[in-house]
C-alpha positions as CSV (number, residue, x, y, z in Angstrom):
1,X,0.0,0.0,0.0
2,X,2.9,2.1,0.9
3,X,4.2,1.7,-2.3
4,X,0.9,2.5,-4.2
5,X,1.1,5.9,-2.1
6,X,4.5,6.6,-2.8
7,X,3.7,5.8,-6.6
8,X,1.0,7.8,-7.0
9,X,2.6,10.8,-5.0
10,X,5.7,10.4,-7.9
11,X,3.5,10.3,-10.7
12,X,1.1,12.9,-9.4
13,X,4.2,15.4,-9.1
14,X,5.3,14.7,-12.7
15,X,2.2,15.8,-13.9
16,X,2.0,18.8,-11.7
17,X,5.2,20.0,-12.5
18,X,4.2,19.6,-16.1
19,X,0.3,20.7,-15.8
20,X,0.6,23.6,-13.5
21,X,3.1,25.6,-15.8
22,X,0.7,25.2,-18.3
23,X,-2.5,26.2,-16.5
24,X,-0.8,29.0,-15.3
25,X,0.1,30.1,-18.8
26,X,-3.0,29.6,-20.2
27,X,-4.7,31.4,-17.7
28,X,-2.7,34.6,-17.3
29,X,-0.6,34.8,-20.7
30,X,-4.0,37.2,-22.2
31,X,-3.2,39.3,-18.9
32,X,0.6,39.5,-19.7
33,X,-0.4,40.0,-23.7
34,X,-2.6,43.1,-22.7
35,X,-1.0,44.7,-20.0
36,X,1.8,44.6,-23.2
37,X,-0.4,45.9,-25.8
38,X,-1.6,48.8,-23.5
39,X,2.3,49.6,-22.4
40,X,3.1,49.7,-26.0
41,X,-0.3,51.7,-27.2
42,X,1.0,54.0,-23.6
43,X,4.8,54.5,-25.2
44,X,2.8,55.4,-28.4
45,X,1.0,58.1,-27.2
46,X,3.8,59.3,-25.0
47,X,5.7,59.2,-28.7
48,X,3.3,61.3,-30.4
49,X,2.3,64.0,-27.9
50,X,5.9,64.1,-27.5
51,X,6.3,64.9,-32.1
52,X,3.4,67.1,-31.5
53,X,4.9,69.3,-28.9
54,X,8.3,69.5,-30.7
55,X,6.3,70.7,-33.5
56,X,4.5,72.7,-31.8
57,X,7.8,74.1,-30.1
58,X,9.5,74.6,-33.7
59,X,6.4,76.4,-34.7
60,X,6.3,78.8,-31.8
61,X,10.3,79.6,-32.3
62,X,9.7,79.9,-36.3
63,X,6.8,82.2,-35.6
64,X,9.3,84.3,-33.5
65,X,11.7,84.2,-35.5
66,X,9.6,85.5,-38.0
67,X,8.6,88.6,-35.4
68,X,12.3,88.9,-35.1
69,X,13.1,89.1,-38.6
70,X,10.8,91.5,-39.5
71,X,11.9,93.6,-37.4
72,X,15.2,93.3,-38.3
73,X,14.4,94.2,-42.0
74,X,12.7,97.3,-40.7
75,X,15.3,98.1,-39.1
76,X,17.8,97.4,-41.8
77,X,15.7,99.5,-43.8
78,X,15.9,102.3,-41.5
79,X,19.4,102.0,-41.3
80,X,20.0,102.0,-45.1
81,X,17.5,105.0,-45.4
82,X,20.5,106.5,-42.6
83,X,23.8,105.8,-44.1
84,X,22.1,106.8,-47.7
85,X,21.3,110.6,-46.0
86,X,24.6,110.2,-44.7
87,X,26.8,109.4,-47.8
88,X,24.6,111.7,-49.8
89,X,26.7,114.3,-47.2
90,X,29.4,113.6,-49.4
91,X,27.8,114.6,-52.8
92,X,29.0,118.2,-53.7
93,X,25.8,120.6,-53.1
94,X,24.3,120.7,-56.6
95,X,21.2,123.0,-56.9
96,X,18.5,122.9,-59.4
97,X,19.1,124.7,-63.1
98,X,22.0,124.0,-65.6
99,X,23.3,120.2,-65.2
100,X,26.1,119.0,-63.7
101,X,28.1,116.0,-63.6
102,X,27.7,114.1,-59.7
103,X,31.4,112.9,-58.9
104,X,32.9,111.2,-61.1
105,X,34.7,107.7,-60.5
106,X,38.2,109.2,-60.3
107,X,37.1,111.5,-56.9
108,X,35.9,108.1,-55.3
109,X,38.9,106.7,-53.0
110,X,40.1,103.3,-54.1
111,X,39.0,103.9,-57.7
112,X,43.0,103.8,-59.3
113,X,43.3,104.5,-62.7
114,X,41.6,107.3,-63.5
115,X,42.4,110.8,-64.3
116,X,40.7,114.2,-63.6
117,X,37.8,115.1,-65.1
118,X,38.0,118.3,-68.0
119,X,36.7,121.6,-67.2
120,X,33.0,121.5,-67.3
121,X,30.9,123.6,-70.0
122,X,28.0,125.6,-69.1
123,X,25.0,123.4,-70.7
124,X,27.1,120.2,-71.1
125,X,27.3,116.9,-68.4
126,X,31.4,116.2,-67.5
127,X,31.4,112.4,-68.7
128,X,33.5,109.7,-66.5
129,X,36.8,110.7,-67.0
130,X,38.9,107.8,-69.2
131,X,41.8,106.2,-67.9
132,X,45.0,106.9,-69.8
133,X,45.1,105.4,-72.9
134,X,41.5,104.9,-72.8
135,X,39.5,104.6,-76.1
136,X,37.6,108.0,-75.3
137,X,35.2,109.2,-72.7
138,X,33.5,106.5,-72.2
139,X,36.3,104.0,-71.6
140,X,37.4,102.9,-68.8
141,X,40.4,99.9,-67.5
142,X,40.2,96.9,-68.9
143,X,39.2,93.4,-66.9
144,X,39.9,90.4,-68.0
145,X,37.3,87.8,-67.4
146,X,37.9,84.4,-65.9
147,X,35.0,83.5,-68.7
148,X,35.8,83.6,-72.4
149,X,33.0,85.6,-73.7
150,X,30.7,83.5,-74.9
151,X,29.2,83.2,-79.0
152,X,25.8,84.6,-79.0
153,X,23.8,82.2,-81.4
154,X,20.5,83.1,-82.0
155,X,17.9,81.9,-79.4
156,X,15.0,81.0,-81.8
157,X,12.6,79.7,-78.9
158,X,12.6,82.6,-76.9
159,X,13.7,85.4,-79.7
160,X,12.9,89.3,-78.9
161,X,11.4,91.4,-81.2
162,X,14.1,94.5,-81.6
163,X,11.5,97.0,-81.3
164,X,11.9,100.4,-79.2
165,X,9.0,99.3,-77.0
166,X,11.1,96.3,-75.5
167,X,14.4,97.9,-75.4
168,X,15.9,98.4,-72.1
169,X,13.9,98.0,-69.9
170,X,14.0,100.1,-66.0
171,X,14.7,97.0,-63.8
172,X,15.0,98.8,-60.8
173,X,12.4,97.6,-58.8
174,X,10.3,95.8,-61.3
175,X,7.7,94.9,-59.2
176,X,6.7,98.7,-58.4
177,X,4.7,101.2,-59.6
178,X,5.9,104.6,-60.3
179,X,2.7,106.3,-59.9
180,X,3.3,108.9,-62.8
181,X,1.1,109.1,-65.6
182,X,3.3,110.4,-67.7
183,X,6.9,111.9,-68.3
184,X,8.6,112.9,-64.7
185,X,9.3,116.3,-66.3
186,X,8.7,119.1,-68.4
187,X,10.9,118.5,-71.2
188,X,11.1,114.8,-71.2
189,X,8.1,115.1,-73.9
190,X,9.1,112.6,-77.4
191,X,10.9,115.5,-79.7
192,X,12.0,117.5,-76.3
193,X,16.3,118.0,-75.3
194,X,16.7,117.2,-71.7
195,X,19.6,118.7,-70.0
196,X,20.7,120.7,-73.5
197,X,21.9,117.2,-74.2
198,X,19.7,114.4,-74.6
199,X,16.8,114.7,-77.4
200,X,13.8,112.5,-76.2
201,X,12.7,110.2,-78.6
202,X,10.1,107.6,-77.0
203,X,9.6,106.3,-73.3
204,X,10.8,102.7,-72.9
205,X,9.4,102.2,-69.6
206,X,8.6,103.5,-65.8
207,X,9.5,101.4,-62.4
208,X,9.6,102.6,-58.6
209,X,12.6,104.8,-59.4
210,X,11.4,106.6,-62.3
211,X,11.1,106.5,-65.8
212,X,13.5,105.3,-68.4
213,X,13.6,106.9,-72.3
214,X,15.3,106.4,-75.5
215,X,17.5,109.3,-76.3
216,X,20.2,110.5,-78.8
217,X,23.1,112.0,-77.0
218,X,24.5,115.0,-78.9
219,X,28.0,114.9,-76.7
220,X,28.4,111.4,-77.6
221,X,26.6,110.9,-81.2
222,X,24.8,108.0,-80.2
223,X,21.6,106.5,-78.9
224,X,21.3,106.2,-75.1
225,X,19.1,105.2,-72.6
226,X,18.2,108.0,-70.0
227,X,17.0,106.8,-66.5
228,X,15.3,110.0,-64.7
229,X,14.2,109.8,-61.1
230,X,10.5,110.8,-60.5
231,X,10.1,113.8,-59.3
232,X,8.9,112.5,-55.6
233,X,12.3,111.3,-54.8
234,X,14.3,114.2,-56.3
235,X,15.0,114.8,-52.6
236,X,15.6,111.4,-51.3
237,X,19.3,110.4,-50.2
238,X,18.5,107.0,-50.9
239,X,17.9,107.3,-54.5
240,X,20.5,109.3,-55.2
241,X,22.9,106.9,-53.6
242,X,21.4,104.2,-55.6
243,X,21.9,106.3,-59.0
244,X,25.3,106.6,-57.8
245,X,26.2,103.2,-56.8
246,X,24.8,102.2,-59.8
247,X,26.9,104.5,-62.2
248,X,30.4,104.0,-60.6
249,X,30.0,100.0,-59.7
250,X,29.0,99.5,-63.6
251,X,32.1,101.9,-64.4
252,X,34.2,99.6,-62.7
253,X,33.6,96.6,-65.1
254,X,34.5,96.8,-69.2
255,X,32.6,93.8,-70.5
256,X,30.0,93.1,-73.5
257,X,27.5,91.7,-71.2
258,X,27.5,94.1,-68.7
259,X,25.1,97.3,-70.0
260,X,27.6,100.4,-70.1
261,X,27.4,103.4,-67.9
262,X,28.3,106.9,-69.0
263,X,27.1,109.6,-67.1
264,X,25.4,110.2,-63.7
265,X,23.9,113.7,-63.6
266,X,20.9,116.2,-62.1
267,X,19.3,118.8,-64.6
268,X,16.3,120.8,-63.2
269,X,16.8,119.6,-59.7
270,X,16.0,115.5,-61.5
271,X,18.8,113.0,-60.8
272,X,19.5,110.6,-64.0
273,X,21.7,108.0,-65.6
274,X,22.5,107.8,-68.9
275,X,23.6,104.6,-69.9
276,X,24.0,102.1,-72.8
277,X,20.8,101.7,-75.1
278,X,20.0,98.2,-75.7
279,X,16.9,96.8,-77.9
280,X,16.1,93.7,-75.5
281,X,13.8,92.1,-73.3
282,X,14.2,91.0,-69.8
283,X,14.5,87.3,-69.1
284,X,11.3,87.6,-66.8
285,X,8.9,88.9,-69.8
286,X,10.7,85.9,-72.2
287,X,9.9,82.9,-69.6
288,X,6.5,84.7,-68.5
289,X,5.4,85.0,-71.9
290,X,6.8,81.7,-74.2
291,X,7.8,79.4,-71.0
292,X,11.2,78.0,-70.0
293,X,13.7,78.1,-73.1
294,X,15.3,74.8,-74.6
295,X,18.5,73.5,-73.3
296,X,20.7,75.1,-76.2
297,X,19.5,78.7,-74.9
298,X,19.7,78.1,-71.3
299,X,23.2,77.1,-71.4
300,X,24.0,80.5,-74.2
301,X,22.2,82.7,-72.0
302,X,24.1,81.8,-68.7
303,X,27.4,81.0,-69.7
304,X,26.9,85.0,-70.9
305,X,26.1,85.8,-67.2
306,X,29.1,83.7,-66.0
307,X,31.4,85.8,-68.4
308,X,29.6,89.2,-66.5
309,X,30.0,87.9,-63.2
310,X,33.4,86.9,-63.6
311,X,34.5,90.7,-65.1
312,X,32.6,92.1,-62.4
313,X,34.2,89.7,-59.6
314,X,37.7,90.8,-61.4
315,X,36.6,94.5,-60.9
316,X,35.6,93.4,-57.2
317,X,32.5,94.4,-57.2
318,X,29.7,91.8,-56.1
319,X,26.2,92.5,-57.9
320,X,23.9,91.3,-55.1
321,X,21.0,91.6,-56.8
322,X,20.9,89.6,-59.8
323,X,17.6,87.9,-60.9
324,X,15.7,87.9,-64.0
325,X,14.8,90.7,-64.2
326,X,18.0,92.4,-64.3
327,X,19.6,90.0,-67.0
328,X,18.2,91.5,-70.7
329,X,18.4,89.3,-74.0
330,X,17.8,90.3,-77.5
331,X,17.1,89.0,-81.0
332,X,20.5,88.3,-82.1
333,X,21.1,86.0,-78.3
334,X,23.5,89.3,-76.8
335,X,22.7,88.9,-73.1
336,X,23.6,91.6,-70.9
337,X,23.4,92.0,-66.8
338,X,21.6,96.1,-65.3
339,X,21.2,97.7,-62.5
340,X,24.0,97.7,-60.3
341,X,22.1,99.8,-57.9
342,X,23.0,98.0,-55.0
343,X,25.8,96.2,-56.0
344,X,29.1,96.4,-53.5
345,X,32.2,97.8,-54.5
346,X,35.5,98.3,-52.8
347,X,35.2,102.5,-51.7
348,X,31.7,101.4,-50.8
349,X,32.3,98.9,-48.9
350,X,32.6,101.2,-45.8
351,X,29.2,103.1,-46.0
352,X,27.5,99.6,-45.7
353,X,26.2,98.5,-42.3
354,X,27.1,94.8,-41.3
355,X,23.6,93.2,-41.2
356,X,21.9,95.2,-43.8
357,X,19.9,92.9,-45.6
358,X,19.3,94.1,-49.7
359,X,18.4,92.0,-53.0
360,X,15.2,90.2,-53.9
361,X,14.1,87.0,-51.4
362,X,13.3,84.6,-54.3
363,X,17.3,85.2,-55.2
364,X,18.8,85.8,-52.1
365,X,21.2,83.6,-50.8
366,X,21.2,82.5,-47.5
367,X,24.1,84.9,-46.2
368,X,22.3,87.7,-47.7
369,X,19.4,86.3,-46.0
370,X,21.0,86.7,-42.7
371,X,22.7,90.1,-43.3
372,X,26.4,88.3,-42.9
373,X,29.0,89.5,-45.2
374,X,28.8,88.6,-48.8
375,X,31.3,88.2,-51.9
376,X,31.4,86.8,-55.6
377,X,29.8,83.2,-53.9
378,X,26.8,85.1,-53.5
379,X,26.1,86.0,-56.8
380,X,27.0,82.3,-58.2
381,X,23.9,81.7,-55.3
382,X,21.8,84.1,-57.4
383,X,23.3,82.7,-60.9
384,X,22.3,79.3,-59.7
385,X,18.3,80.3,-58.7
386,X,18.1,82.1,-62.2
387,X,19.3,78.6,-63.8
388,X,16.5,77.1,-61.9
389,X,14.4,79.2,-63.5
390,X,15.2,79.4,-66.9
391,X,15.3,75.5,-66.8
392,X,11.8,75.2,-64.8
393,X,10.3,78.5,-65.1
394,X,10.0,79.2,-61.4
395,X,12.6,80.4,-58.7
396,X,13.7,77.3,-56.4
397,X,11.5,78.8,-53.7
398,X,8.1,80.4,-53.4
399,X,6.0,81.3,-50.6
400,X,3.3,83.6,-49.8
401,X,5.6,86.4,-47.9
402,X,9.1,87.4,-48.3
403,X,10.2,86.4,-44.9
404,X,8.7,82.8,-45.9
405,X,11.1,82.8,-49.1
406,X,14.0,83.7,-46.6
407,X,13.1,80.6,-44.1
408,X,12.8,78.4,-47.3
409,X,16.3,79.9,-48.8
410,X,18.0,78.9,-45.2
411,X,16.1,75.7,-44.5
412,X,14.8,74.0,-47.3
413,X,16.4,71.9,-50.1
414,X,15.3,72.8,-53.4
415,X,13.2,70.2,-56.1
416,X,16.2,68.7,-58.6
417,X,15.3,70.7,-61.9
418,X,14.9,67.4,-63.6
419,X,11.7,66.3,-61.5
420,X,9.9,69.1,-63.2
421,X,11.9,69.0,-66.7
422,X,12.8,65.7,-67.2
423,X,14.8,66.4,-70.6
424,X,17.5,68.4,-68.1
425,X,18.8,65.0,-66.5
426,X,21.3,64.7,-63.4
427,X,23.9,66.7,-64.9
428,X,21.9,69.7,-65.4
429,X,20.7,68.9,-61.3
430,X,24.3,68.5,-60.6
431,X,24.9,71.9,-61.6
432,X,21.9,74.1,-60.7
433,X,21.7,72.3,-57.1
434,X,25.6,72.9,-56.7
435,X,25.1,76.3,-57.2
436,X,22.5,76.2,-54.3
437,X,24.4,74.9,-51.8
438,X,23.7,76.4,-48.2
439,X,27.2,77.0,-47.4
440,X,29.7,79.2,-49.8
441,X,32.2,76.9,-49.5
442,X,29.8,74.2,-51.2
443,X,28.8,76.5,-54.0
444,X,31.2,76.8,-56.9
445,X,34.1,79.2,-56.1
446,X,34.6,81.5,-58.8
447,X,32.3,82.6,-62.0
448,X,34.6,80.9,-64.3
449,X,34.3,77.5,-62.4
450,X,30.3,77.6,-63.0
451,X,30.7,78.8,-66.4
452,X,32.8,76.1,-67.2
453,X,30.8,73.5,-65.7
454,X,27.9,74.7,-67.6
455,X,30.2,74.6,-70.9
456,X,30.4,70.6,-70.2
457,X,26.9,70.3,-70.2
458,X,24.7,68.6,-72.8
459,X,21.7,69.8,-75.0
């Protein structure tokens, strides 16, 4: 009987130890399972409120950023509105009547090479003095280009019609309104002489800081175009400075794609430029109008804007403003970079506040952007969004504000060209988003290393 017992006790603890483990299992593994699920579904949550208020964070700090930067660009504005009253200190007092010549590159420190200007005639504008040896008045030193200039073929898709209507156009502030109806002044009329000089012969155009005509210069013998402030900011600093830096930084460079400057003046209290006439139309009216250009004209068109970039990087003087509007084509494929208005040069380098943020958002680079210092890099920046936009026939970045372009500029990379134009292919990306780069030392060094990379390309 003993034995039985003792049996029975054995085999009843095999099947315990084997049984009970199960049981157990089976009866609180659903427990274990959903106390998992719901410490899992827990860490979810915890996950996602945690994205959410990081989100929320970076939203709150973008937002004041934004506050900040506004106020920045107010400011900057301020302070350029400042330093223009100030250097404008420096102009010699000119009074209304008889014109006269504003200083002429040779009185501007740090502009070598130039001689002093002739005696002034009673009725007649002093033109920029040439530099010895020069090929006349309107001469100046020499630069030679890191670019070969390039061949001009003809640019069939996206061809101007040479007509006085589209010829040089006033791409100072394209996007403004002057607000005049008409000619800024009495004798500005078509038949009229302006400043005993200039005999107006049609109006090619008005923008925010005046109005531009076709003229024929009687000093020179030739047909110019004549920029004339309007008449509501004949007494503001800051136009005058931008007349000015616009005239002596485009003095500085001697190149067939950059439009040439010849006189800066003021004739019955009006501030103008006369400059080179050329029949064209700016790249922004082309692409508006037909669409982006083919390959063949892309790659003409900006290896022309590398050969000006690189004569005006030679001539140290950084454009900082370059977009399409400010780049003119015409009929015969002749492509040629305006308005230096803000552009920085060497004896101007001084009157510009660190910080001061200037150009067009869509085209500013991201050092611009921030108000930091900028040199050639920046303009390759610039050289790169207009490729974007001759090849896709928008700017890399778009937004409803300005300050939302600037946060894209800084933040964001752009779309590859080729998702939106397949036909332009990875080397064409290569290129464009090289150009974009967020830091300088990324970005193609000099104008002559972009134009040559561009020279490689395809079509």
């Amino acid at each position: 009987m003993e034995a039985v017992f003792i049996l029975m006790v054995i085999f009843g603890g095999v099947i315990g130890i084997i049984a009970v483990p199960k049981w157990l299992r089976a009866k609180y593994d659903p427990k274990v399972q959903a106390l998992k699920a719901l410490e899992d579904r827990r860490m979810r949550e915890l996950e996602s409120r945690h994205h959410d208020e990081r989100r929320l964070l970076e939203e709150r700090i973008e937002h004041l950023e934004t506050i900040v930067t506004s106020v920045d660009m107010e400011f900057n504005q301020r302070l350029g509105r400042l330093l223009a009253a100030e250097e404008s200190r420096m102009l010699p007092a000119m009074g209304a009547g008889e014109p006269r010549a504003l200083p002429p590159a040779s009185t501007v420190p740090g502009m070598p090479g130039t001689a002093s200007p002739p005696p002034s005639r009673p009725g007649l504008l002093v033109p920029f003095a040439a530099p010895a040896g020069g090929g006349g008045a309107r001469a100046s030193a020499a630069v030679a280009p890191a670019v070969a200039p390039a061949p001009a073929p003809a640019l069939a898709p996206i061809a101007a019609r040479e007509s006085p209507s589209a010829a040089h156009f006033d791409a100072t502030l394209p996007h403004a309104t002057s607000g005049l109806g008409g000619p800024v002044a009495q004798g500005t009329e078509p038949g009229s002489v302006f400043a005993n000089r200039f005999e107006i012969r049609s109006m090619l155009g008005k923008g925010g800081m005046g109005v531009v005509y076709r003229a024929w210069d009687r000093q020179l013998g030739e047909e110019v175009a004549i920029k004339i402030a309007g008449a509501e900011l004949a007494g503001d600093p800051t136009t005058v400075d931008r007349l000015r830096r616009e005239a002596v930084s485009a003095r500085r460079i001697t190149h067939e794609n950059v439009i040439r400057v010849f006189d800066l003046g003021e004739a019955g209290g009006r501030f103008f430029i006369s400059m080179e006439y050329f029949a064209g139309e700016r790249l922004s009216d082309i692409v508006a109008r037909s669409g982006p250009p083919a390959l063949a004209s892309v790659k003409t068109i900006c290896l022309q804007i590398a050969a000006a970039l690189a004569a005006a990087h030679a001539a140290d003087v950084v454009h900082r403003d370059l977009k399409p509007q400010n780049v003119m084509t015409n009929a015969a494929g002749r492509v040629k970079v305006i308005d230096f208005g803000i552009a920085l040069a060497p004896h101007l380098r001084g009157l510009t506040a660190t910080g001061l943020i200037m150009g067009t958002p869509e085209y500013m680079a991201p050092e611009q952007i921030r108000g930091e210092d900028v040199d050639a890099r920046t303009d390759l920046y610039a050289m790169g969004c207009i490729l974007y936009y001759l090849l896709t026939g928008a700017p890399p970045f778009r937004a409803e504000t300005p300050i939302a372009v600037g946060f894209a500029h800084l933040r964001k990379e752009p779309t590859p060209p080729s998702h939106l134009r397949e036909e332009a292919g990875r080397a064409w990306d290569e290129v464009c988003l090289r150009a974009l780069a967020k830091d300088k030392g990324a970005r193609f060094q000099s104008a002559g290393e972009i134009g040559e990379a561009i020279r490689r390309l395809s079509t």
